[in-house]
LUMLO-969376 format. One line per 8 residues: their letters; for each residue x, y, z of C-alpha. Coordinates in Angstrom, 2 decimals. Example, Ala and Ser with C-alpha at 12.3 -4.5 7.8 and 13.67 -1.06 7.14 Angstrom:
BEGIN
as) 12.30:-4.50:7.80; 13.67:-1.06:7.14 $
END
This chain:
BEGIN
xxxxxxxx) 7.16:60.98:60.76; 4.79:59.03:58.80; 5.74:60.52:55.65; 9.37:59.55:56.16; 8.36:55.67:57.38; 6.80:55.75:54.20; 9.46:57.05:52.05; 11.47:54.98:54.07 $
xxxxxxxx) 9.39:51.47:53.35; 9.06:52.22:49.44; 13.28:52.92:49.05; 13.28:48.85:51.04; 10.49:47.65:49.28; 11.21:49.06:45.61; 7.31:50.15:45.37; 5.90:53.38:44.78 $
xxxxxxxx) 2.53:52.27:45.27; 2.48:48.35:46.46; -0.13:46.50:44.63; -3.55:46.03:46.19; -2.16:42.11:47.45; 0.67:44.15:49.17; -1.09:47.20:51.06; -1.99:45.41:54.20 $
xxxxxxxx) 1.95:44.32:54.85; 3.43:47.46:53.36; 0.91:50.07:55.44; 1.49:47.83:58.48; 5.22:48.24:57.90; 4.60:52.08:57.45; 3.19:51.93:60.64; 5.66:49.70:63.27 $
xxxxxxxx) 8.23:52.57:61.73; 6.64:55.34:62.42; 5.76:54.37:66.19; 9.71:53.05:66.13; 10.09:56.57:64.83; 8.23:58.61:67.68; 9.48:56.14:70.39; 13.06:57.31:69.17 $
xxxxxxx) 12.38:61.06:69.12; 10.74:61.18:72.27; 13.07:59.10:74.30; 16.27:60.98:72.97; 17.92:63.59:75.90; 19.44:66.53:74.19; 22.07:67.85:76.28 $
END
């Protein structure tokens, strides 16, 4: 799921890699996704 928040938050933010003055916001962004992400997954009923 990380992987995908990731791929997810360089497609928004138009970086590859963000600059060294950008990790802190973009990893933190990679991060409120992926717990977004596992929140989703877990709290989905398949029926």
């Amino acid at each position: 799921m990380e992987e995908a928040a990731r791929q997810y938050v360089r497609k928004v933010s138009g970086f590859s890699a963000p600059a060294a003055h950008n990790r802190e916001v973009f990893d933190e962004a990679v991060r409120e996704i992926t717990d977004a992400t596992e929140r989703l997954m877990h709290g989905l009923e398949i029926r």
